[in-house]
C-alpha positions in Angstrom: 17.7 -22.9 24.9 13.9 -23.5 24.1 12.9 -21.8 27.6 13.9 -18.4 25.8 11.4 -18.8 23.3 8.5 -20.0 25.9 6.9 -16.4 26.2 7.2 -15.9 21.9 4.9 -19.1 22.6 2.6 -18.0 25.1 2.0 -14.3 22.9 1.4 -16.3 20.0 -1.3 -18.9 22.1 -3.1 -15.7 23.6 -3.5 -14.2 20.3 -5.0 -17.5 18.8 -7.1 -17.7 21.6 -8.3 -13.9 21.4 -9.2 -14.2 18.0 -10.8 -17.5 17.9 -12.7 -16.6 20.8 -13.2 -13.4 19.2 -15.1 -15.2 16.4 -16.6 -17.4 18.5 -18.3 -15.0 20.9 -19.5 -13.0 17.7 -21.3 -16.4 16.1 -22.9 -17.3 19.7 -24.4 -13.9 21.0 -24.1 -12.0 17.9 -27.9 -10.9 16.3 -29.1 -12.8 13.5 -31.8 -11.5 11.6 -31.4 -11.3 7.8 -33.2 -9.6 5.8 -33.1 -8.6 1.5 -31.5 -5.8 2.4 -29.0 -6.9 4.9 -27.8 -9.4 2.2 -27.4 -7.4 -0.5 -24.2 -6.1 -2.1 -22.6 -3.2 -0.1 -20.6 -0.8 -1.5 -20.1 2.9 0.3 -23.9 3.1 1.5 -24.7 3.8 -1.5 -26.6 1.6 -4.4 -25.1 -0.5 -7.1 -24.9 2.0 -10.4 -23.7 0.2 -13.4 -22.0 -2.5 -13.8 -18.2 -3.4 -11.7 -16.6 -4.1 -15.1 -16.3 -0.8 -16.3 -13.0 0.4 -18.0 -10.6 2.7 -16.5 -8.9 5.5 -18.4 -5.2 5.1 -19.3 -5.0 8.7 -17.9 -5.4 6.7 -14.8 -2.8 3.9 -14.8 -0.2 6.9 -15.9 -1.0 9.2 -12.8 -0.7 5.5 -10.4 2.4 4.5 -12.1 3.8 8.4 -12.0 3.2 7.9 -8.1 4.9 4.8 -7.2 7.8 5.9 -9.4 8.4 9.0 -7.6 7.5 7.5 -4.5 10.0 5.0 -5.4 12.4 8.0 -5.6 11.8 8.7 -2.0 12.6 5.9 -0.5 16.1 5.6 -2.2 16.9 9.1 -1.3 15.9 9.5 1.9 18.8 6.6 3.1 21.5 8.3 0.9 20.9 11.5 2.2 21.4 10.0 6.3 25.2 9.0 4.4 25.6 11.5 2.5 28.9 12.6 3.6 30.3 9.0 4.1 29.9 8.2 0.3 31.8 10.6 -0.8 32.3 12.1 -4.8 31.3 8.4 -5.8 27.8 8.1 -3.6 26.9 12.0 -5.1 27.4 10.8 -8.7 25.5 8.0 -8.5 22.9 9.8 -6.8 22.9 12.4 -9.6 23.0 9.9 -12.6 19.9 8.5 -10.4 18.1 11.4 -10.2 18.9 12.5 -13.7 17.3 9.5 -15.0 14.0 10.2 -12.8 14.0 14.1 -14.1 14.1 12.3 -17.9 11.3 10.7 -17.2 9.8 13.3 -15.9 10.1 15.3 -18.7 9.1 12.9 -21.0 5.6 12.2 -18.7 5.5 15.8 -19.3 5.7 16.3 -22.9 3.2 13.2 -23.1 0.6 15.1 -20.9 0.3 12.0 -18.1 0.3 15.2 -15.8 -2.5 16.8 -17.5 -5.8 16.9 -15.3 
């Protein structure tokens, strides 16, 4: 019974051993010669403007939370639609009430203006 498991075990030891040697190699032969610059903060290339605690605008939140809603959406419809016929009358009113409920909230994000650029 364990012998089955004996080449999970030897993939999991060569990938330890990869990435520690990994590591390893980098900290021995790898160049070290700091500098100001080298140790500064890196963001992009490009250098710091302002300050990282700036606000965000609640225009953006609404267009991230309108995305993983109807992203959300996706990912129940697409398995409903591979048994589509196999549910029946009972699977396609579900669905509908389902996506009736998204379209309401779409509305209402729309009479808001969350999709307002």
């Amino acid at each position: 019974m364990l012998e089955s498991y004996l080449p999970i075990l030897v993939l999991i030891a060569l990938a330890l051993m990869f990435a520690l040697g990994s590591v390893a190699f980098s900290f021995i032969f790898g160049p070290k010669k700091p500098s100001e610059v080298k140790l500064a903060p890196y963001e992009c290339g490009m250098p710091l403007i302002g300050t990282a605690r700036e606000q965000f605008s609640v225009k953006f939140y609404m267009v991230a939370m309108t995305f993983i809603v109807f992203d959300i959406e996706v990912v129940f419809l697409y398995p409903w639609a591979v048994v589509f016929k196999q549910l029946g009358m009972y699977g396609a009113g579900v669905m509908g009430f389902f996506v009736f409920v998204l379209i309401i909230g779409l509305a209402y994000e729309w009479k808001k203006g969350a999709l307002e650029w």
